[in-house]
CHARMM internal coordinates of N, CA and C (Angstrom, degrees):
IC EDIT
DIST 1 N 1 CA 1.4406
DIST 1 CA 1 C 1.5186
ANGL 1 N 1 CA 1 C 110.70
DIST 1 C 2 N 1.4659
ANGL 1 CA 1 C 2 N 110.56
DIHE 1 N 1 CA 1 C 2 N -39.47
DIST 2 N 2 CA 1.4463
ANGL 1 C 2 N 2 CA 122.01
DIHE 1 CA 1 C 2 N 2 CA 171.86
DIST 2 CA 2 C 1.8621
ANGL 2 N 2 CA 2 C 123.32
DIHE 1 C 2 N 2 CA 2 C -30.71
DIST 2 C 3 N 1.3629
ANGL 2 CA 2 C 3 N 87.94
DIHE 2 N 2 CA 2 C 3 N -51.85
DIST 3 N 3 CA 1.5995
ANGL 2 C 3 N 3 CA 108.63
DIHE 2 CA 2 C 3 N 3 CA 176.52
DIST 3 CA 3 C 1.3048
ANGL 3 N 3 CA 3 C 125.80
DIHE 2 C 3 N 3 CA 3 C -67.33
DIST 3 C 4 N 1.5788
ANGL 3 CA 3 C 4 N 97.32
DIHE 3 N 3 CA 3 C 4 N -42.57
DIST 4 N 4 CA 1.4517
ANGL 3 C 4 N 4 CA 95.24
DIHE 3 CA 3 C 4 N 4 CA -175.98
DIST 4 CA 4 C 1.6056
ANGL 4 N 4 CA 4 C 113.68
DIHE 3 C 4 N 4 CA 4 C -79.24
DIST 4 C 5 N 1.3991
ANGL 4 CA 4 C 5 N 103.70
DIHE 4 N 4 CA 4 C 5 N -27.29
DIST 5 N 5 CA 2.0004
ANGL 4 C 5 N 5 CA 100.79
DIHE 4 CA 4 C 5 N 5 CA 174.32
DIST 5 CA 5 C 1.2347
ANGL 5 N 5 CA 5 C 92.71
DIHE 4 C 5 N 5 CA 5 C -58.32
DIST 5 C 6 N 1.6912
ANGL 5 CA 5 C 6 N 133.71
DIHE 5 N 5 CA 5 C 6 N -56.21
DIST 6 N 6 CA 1.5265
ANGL 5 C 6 N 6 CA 136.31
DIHE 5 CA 5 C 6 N 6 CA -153.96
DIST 6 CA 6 C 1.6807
ANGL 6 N 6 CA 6 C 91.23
DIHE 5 C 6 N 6 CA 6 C -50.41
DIST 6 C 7 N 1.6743
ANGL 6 CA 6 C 7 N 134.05
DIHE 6 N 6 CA 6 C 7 N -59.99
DIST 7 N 7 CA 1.0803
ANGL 6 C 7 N 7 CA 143.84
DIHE 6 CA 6 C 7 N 7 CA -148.68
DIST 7 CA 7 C 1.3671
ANGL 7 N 7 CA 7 C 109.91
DIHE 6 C 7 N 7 CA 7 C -58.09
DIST 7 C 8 N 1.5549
ANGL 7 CA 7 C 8 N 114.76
DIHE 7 N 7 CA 7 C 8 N -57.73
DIST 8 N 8 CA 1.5582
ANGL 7 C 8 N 8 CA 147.76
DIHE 7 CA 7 C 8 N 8 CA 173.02
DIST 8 CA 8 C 1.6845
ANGL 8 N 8 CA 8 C 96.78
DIHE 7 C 8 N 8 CA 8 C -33.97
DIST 8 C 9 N 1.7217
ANGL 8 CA 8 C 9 N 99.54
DIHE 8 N 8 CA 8 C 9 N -61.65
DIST 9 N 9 CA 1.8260
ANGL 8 C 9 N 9 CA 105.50
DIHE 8 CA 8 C 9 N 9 CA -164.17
DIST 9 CA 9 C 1.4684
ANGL 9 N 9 CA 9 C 96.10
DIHE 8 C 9 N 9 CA 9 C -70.10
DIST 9 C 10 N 1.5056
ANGL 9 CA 9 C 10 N 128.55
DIHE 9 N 9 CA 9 C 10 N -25.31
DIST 10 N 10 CA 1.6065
ANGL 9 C 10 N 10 CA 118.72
DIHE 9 CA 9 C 10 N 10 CA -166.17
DIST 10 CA 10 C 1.2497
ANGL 10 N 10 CA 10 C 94.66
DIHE 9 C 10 N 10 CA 10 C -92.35
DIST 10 C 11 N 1.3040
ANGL 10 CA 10 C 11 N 146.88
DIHE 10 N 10 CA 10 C 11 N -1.68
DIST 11 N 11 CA 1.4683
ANGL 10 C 11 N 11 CA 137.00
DIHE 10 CA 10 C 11 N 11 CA 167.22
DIST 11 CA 11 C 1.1163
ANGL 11 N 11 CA 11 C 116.09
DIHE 10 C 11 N 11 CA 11 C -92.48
DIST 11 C 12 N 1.8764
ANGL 11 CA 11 C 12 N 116.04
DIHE 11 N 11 CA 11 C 12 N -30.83
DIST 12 N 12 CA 1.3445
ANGL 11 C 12 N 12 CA 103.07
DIHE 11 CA 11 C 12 N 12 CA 162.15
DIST 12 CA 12 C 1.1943
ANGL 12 N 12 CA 12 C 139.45
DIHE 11 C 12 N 12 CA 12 C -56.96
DIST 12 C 13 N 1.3640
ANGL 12 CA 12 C 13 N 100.77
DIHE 12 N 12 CA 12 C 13 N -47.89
DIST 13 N 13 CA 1.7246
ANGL 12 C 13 N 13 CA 116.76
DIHE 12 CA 12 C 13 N 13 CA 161.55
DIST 13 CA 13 C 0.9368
ANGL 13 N 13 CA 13 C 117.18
DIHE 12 C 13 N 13 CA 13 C -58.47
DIST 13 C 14 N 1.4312
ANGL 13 CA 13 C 14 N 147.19
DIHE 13 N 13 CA 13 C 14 N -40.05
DIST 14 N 14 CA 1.7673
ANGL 13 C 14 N 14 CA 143.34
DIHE 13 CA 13 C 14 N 14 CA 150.38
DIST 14 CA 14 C 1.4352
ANGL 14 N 14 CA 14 C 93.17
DIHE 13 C 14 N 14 CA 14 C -28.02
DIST 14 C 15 N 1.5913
ANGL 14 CA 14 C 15 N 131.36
DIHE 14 N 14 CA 14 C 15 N -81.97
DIST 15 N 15 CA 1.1874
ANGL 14 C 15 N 15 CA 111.18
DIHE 14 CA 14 C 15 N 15 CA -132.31
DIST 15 CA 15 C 1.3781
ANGL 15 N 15 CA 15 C 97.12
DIHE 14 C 15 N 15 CA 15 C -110.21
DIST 15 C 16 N 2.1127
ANGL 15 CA 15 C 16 N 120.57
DIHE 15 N 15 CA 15 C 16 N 39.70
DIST 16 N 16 CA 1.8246
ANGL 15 C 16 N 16 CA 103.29
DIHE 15 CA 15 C 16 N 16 CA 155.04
DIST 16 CA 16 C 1.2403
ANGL 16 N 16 CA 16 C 97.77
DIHE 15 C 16 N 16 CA 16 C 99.81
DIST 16 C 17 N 1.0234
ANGL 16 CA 16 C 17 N 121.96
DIHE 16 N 16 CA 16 C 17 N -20.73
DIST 17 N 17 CA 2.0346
ANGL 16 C 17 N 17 CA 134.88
DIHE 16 CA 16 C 17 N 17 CA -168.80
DIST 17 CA 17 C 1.4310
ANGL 17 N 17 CA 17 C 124.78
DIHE 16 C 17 N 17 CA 17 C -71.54
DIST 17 C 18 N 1.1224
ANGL 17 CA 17 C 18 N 95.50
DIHE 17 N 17 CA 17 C 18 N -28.34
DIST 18 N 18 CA 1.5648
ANGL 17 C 18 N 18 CA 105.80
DIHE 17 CA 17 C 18 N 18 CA -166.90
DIST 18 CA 18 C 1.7120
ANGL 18 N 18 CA 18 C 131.38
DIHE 17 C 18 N 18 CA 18 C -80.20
DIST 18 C 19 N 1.3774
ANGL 18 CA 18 C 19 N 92.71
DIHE 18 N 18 CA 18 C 19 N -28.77
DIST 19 N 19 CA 1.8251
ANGL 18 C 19 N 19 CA 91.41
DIHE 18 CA 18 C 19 N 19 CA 149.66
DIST 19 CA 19 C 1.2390
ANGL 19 N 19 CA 19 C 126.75
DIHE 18 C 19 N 19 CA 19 C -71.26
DIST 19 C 20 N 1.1270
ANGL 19 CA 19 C 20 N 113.44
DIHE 19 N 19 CA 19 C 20 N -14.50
DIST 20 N 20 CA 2.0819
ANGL 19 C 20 N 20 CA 106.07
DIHE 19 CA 19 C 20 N 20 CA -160.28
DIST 20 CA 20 C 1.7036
ANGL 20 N 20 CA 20 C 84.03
DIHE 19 C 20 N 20 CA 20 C -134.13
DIST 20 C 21 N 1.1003
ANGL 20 CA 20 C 21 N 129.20
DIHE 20 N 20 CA 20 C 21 N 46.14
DIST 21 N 21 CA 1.5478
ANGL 20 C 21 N 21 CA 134.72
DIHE 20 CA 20 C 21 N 21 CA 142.29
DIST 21 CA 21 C 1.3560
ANGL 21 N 21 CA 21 C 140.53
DIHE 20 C 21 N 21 CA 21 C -113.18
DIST 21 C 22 N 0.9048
ANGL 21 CA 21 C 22 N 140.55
DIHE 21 N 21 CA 21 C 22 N 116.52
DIST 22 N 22 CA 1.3706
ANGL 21 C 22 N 22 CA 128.46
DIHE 21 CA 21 C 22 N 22 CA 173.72
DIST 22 CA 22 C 1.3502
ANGL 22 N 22 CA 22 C 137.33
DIHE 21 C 22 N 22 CA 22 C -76.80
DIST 22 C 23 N 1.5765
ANGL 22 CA 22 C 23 N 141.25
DIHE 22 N 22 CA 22 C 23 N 74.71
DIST 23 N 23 CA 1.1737
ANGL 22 C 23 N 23 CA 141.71
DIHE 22 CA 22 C 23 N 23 CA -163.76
DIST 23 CA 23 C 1.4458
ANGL 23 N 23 CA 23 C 115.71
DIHE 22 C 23 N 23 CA 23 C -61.43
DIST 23 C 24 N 0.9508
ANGL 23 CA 23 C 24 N 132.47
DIHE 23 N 23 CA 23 C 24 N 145.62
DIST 24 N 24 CA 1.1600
ANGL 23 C 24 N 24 CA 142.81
DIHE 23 CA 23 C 24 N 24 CA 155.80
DIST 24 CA 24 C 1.8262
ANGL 24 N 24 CA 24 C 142.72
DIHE 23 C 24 N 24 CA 24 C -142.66
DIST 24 C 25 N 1.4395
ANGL 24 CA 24 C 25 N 97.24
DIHE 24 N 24 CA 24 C 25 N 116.35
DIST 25 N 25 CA 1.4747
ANGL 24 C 25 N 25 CA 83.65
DIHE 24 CA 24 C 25 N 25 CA -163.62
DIST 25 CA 25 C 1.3336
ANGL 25 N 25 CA 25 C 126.02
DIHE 24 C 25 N 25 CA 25 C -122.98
DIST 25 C 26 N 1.2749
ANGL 25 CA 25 C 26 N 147.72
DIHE 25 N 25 CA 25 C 26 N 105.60
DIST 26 N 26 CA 1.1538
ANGL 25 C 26 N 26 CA 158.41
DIHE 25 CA 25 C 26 N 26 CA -133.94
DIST 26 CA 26 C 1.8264
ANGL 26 N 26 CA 26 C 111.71
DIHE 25 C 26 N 26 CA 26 C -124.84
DIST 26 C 27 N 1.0591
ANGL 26 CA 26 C 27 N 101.10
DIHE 26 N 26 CA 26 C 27 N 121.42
DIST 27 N 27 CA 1.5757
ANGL 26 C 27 N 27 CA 91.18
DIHE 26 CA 26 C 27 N 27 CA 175.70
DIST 27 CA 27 C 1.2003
ANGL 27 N 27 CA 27 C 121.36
DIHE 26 C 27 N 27 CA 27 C -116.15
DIST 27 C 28 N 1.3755
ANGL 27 CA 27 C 28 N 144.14
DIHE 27 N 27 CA 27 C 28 N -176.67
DIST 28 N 28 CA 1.6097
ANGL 27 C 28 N 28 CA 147.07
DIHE 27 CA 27 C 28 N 28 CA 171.67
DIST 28 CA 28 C 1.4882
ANGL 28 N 28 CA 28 C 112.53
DIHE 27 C 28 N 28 CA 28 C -74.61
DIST 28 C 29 N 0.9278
ANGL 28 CA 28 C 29 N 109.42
DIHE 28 N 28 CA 28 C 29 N 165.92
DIST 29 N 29 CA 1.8076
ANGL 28 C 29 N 29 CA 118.74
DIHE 28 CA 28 C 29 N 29 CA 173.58
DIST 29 CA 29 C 1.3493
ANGL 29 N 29 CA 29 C 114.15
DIHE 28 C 29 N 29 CA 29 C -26.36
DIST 29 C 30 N 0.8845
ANGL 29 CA 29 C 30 N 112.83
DIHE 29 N 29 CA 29 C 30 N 152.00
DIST 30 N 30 CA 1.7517
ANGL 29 C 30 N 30 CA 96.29
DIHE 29 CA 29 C 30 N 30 CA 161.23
DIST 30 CA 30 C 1.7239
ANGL 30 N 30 CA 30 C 113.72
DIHE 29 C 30 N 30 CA 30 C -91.25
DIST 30 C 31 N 1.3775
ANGL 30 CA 30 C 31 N 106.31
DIHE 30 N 30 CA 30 C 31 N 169.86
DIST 31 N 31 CA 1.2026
ANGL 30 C 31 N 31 CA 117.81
DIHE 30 CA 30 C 31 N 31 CA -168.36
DIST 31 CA 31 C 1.6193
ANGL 31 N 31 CA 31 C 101.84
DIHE 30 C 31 N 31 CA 31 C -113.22
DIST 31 C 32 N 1.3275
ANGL 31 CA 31 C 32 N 117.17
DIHE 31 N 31 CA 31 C 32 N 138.69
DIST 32 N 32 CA 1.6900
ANGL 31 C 32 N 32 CA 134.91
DIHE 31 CA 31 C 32 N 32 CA -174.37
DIST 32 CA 32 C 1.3931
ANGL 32 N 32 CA 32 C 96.54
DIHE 31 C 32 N 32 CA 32 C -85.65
DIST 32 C 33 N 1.4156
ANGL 32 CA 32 C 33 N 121.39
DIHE 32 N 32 CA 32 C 33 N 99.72
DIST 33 N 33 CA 1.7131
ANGL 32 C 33 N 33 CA 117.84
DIHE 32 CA 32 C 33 N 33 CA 165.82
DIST 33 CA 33 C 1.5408
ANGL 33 N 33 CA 33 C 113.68
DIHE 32 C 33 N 33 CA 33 C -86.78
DIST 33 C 34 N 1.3339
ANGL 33 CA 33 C 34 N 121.47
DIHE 33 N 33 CA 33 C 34 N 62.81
DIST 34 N 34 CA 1.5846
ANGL 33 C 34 N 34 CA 111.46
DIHE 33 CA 33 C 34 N 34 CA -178.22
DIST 34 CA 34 C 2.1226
ANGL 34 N 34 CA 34 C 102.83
DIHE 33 C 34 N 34 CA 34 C 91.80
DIST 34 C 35 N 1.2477
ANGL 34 CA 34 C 35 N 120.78
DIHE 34 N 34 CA 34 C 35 N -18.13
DIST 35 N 35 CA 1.0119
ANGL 34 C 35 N 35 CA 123.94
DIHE 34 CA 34 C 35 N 35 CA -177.80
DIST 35 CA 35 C 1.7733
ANGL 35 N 35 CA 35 C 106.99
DIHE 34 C 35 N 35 CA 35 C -52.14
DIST 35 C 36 N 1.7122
ANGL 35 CA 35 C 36 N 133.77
DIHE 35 N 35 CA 35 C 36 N 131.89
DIST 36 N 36 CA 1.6103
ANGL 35 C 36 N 36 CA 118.84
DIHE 35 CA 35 C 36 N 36 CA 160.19
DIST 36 CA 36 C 1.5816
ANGL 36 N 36 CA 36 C 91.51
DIHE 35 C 36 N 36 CA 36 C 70.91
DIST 36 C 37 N 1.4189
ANGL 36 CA 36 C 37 N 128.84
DIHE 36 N 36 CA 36 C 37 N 9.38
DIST 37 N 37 CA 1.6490
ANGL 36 C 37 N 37 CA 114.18
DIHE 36 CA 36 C 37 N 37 CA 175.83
DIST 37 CA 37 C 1.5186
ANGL 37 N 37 CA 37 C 97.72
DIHE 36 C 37 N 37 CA 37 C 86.79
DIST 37 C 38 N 1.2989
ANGL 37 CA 37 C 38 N 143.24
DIHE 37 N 37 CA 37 C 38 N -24.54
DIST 38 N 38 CA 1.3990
ANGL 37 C 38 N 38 CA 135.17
DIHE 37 CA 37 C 38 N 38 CA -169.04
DIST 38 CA 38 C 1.1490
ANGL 38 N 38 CA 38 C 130.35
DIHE 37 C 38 N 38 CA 38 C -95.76
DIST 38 C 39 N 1.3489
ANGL 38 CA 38 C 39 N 131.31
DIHE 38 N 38 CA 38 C 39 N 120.72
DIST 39 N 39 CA 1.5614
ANGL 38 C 39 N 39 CA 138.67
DIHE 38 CA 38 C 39 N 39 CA 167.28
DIST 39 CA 39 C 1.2652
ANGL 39 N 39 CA 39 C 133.31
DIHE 38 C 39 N 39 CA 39 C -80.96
DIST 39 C 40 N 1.0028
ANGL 39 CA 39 C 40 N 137.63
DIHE 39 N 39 CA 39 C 40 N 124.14
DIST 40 N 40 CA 1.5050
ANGL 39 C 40 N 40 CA 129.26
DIHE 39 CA 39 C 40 N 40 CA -175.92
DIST 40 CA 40 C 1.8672
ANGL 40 N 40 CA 40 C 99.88
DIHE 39 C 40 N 40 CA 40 C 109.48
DIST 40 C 41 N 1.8865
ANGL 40 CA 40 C 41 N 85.01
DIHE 40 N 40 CA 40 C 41 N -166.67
DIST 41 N 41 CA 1.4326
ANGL 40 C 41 N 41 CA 85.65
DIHE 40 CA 40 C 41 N 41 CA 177.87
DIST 41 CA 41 C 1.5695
ANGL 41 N 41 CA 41 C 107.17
DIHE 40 C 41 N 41 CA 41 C -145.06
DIST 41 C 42 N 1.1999
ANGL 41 CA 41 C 42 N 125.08
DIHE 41 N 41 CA 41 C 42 N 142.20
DIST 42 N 42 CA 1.3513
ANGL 41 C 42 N 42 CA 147.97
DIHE 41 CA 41 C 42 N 42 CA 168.69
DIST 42 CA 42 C 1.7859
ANGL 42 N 42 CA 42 C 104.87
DIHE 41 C 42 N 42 CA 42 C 75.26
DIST 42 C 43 N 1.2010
ANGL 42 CA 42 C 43 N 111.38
DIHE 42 N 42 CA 42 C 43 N -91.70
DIST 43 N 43 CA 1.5359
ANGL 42 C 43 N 43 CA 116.75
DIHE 42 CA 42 C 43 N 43 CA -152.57
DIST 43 CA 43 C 1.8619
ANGL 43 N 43 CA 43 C 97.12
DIHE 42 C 43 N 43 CA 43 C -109.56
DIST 43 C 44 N 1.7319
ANGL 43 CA 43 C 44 N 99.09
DIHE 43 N 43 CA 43 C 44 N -1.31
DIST 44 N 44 CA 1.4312
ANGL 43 C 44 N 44 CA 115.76
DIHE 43 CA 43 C 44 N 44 CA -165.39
DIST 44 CA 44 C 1.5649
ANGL 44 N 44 CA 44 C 109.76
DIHE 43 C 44 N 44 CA 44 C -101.77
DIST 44 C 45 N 1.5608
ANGL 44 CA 44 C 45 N 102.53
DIHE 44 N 44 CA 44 C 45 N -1.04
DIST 45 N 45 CA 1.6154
ANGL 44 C 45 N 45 CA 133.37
DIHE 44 CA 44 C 45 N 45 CA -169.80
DIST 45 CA 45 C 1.6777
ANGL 45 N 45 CA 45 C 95.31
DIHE 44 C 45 N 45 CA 45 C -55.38
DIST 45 C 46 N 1.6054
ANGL 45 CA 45 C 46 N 125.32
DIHE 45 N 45 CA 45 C 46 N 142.72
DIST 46 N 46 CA 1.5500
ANGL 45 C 46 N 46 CA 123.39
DIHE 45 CA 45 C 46 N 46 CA 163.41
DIST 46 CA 46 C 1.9673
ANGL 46 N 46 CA 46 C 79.11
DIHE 45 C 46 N 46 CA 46 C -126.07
DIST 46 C 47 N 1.7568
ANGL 46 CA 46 C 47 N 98.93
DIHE 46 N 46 CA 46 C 47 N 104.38
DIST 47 N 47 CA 1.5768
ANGL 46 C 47 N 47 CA 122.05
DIHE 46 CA 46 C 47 N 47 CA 1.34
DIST 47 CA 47 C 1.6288
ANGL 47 N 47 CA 47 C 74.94
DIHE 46 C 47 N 47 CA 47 C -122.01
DIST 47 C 48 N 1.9227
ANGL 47 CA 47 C 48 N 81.99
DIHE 47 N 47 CA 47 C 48 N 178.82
DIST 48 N 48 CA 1.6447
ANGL 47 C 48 N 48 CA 88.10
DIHE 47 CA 47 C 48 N 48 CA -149.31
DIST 48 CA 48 C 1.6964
ANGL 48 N 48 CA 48 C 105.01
DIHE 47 C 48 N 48 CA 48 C -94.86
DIST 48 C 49 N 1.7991
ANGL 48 CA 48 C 49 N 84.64
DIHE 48 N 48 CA 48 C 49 N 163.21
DIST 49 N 49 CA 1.7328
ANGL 48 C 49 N 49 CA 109.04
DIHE 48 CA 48 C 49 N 49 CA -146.77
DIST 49 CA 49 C 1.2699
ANGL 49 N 49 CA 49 C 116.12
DIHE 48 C 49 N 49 CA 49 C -177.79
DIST 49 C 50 N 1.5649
ANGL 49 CA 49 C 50 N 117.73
DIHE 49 N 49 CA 49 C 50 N 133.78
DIST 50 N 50 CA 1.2573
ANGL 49 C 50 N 50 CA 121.74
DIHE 49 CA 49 C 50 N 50 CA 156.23
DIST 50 CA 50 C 1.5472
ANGL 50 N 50 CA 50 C 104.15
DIHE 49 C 50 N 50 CA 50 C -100.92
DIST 50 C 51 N 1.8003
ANGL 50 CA 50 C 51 N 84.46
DIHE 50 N 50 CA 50 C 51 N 155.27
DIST 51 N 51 CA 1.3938
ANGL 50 C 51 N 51 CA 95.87
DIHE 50 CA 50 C 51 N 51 CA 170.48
DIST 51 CA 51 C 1.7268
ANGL 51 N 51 CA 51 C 89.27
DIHE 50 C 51 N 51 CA 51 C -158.14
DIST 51 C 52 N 1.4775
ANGL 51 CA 51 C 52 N 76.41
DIHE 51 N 51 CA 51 C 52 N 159.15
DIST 52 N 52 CA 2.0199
ANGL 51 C 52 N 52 CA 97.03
DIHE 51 CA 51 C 52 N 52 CA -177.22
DIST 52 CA 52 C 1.7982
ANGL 52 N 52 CA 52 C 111.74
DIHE 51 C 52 N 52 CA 52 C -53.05
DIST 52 C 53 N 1.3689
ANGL 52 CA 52 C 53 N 121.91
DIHE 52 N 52 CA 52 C 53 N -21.55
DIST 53 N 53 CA 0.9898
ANGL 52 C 53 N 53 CA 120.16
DIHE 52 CA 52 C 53 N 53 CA 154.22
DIST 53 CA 53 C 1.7301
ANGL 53 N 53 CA 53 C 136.81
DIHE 52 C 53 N 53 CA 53 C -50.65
DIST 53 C 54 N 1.2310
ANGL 53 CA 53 C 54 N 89.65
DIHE 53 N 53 CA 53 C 54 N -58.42
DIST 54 N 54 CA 1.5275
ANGL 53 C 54 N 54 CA 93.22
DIHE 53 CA 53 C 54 N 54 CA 169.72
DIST 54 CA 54 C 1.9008
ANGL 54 N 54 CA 54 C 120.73
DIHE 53 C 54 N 54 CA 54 C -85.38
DIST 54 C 55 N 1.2896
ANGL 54 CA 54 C 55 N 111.02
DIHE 54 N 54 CA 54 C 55 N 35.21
DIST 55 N 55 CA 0.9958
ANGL 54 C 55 N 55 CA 128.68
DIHE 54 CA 54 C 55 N 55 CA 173.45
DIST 55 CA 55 C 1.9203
ANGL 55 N 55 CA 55 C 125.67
DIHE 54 C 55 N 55 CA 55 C -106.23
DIST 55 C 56 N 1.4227
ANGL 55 CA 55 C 56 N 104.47
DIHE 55 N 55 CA 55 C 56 N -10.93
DIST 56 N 56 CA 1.5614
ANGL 55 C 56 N 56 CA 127.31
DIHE 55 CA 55 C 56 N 56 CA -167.85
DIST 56 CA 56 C 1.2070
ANGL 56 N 56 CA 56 C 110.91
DIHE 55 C 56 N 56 CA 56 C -87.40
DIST 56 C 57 N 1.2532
ANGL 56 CA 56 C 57 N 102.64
DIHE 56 N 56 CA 56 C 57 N 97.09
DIST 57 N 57 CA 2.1781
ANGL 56 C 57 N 57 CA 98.22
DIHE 56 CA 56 C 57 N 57 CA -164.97
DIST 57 CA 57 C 1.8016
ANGL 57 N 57 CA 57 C 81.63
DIHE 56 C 57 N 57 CA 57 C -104.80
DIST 57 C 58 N 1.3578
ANGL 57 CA 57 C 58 N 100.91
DIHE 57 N 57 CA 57 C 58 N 131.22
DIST 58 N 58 CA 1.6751
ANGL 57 C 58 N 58 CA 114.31
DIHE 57 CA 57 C 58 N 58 CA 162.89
DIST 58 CA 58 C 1.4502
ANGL 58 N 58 CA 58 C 119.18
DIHE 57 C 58 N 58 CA 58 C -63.75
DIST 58 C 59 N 1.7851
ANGL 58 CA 58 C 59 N 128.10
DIHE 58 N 58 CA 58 C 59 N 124.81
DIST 59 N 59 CA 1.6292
ANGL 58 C 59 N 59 CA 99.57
DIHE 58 CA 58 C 59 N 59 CA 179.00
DIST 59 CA 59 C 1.5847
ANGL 59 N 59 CA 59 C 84.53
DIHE 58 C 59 N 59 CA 59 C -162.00
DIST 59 C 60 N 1.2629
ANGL 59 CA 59 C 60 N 114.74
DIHE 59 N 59 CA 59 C 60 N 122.91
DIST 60 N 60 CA 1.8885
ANGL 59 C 60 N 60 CA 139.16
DIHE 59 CA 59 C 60 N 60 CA -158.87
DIST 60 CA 60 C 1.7955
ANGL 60 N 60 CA 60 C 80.38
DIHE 59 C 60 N 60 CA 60 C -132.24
DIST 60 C 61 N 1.2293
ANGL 60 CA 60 C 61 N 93.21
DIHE 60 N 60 CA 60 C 61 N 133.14
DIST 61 N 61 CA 1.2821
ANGL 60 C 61 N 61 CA 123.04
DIHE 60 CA 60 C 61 N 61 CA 155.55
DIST 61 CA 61 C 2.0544
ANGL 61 N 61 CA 61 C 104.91
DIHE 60 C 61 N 61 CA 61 C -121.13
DIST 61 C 62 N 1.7564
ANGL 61 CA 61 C 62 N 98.04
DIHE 61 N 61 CA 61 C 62 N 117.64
DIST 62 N 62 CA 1.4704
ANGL 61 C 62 N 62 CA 91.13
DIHE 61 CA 61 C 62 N 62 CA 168.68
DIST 62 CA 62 C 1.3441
ANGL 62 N 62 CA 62 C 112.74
DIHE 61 C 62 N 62 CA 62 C -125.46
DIST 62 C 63 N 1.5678
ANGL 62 CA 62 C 63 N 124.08
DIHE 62 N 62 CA 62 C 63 N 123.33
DIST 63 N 63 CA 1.6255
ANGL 62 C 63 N 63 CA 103.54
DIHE 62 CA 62 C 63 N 63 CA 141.98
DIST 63 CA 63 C 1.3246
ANGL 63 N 63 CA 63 C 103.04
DIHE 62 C 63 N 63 CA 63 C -171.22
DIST 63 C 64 N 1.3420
ANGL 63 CA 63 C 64 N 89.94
DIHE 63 N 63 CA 63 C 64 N 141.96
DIST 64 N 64 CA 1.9272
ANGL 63 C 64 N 64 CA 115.03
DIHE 63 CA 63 C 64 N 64 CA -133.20
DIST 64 CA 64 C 1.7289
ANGL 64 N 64 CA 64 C 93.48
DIHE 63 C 64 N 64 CA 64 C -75.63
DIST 64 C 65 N 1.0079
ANGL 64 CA 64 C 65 N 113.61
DIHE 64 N 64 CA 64 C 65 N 131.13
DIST 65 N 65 CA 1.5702
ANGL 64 C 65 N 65 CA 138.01
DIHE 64 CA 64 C 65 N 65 CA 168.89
DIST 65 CA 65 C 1.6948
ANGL 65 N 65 CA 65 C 113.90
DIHE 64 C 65 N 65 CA 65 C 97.05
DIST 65 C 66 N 1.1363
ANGL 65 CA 65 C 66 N 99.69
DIHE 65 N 65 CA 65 C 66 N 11.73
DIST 66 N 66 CA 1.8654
ANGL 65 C 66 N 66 CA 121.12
DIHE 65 CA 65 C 66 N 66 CA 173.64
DIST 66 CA 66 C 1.1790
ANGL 66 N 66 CA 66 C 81.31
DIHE 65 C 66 N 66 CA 66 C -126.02
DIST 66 C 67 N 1.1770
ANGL 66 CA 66 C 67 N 150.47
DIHE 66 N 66 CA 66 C 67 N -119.61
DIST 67 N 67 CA 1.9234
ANGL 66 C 67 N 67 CA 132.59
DIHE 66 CA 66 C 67 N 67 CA -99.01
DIST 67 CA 67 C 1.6424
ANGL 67 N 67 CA 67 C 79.39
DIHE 66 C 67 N 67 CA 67 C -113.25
DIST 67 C 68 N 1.2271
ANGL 67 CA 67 C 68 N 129.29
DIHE 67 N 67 CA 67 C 68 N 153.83
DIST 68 N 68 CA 1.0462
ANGL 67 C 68 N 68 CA 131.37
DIHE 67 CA 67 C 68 N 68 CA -164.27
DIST 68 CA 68 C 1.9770
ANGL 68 N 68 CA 68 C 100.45
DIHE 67 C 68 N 68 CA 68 C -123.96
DIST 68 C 69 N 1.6319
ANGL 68 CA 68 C 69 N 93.41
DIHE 68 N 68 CA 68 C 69 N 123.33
DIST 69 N 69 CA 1.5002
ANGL 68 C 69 N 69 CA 104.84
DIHE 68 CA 68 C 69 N 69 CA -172.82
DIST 69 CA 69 C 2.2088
ANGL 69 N 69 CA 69 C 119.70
DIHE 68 C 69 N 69 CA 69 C -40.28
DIST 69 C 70 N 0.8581
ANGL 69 CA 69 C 70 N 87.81
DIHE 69 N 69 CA 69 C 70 N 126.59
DIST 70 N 70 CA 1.5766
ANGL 69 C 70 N 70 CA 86.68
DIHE 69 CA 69 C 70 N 70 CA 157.66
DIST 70 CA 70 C 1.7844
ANGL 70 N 70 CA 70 C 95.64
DIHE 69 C 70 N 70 CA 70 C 93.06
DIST 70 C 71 N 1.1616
ANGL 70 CA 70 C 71 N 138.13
DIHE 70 N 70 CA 70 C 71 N 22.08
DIST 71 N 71 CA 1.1229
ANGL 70 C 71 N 71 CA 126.11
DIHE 70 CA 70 C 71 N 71 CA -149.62
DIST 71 CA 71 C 1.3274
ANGL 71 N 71 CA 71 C 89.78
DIHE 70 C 71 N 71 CA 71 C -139.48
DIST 71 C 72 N 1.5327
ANGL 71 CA 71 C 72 N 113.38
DIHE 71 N 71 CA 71 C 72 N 140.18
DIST 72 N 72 CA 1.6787
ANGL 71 C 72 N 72 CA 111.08
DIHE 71 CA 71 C 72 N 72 CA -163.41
DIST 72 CA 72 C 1.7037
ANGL 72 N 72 CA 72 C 80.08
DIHE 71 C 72 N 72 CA 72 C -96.27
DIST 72 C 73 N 1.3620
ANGL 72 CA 72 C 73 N 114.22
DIHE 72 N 72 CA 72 C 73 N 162.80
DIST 73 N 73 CA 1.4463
ANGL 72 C 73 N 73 CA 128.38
DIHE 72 CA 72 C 73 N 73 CA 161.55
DIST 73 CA 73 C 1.4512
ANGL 73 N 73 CA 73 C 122.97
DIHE 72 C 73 N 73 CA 73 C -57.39
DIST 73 C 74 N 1.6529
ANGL 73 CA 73 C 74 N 117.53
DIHE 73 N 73 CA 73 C 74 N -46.34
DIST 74 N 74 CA 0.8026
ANGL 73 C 74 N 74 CA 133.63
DIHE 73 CA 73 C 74 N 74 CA 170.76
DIST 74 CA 74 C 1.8816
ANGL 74 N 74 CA 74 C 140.31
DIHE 73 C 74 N 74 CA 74 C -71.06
END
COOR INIT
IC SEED 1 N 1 CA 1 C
IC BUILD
């Protein structure tokens, strides 16, 4: 996923775009790799379970001279 945001932001900036856009990127649940004993994600858990882990949804708003880098929303 890393790459492809990197790709998105290096094409904007190729083609002039990248100040006067607004990115935004949001992802799904997270997924339990062995984390708390659990695999998978949500109701798909062996065995099943929430936990505050799989609760951390990623979501960046960028564009440079409006939202100001490094700064949580909250």
């Amino acid at each position: 996923m890393d790459d492809g945001v990197g790709e998105v932001l290096a094409t904007l900036r190729r083609l002039g775009l990248d100040e006067n856009t607004l990115v935004v990127y949001a992802g799904d649940q997270g997924w339990m790799g062995g984390q708390n004993g659990l695999w998978g994600m949500g109701d798909h858990t062996r065995p099943v379970g929430a936990h505050e882990l799989m609760m951390h949804i990623p979501l960046i708003f960028r564009r440079p001279g409006r939202i100001a880098a490094g700064r949580p929303a909250i």
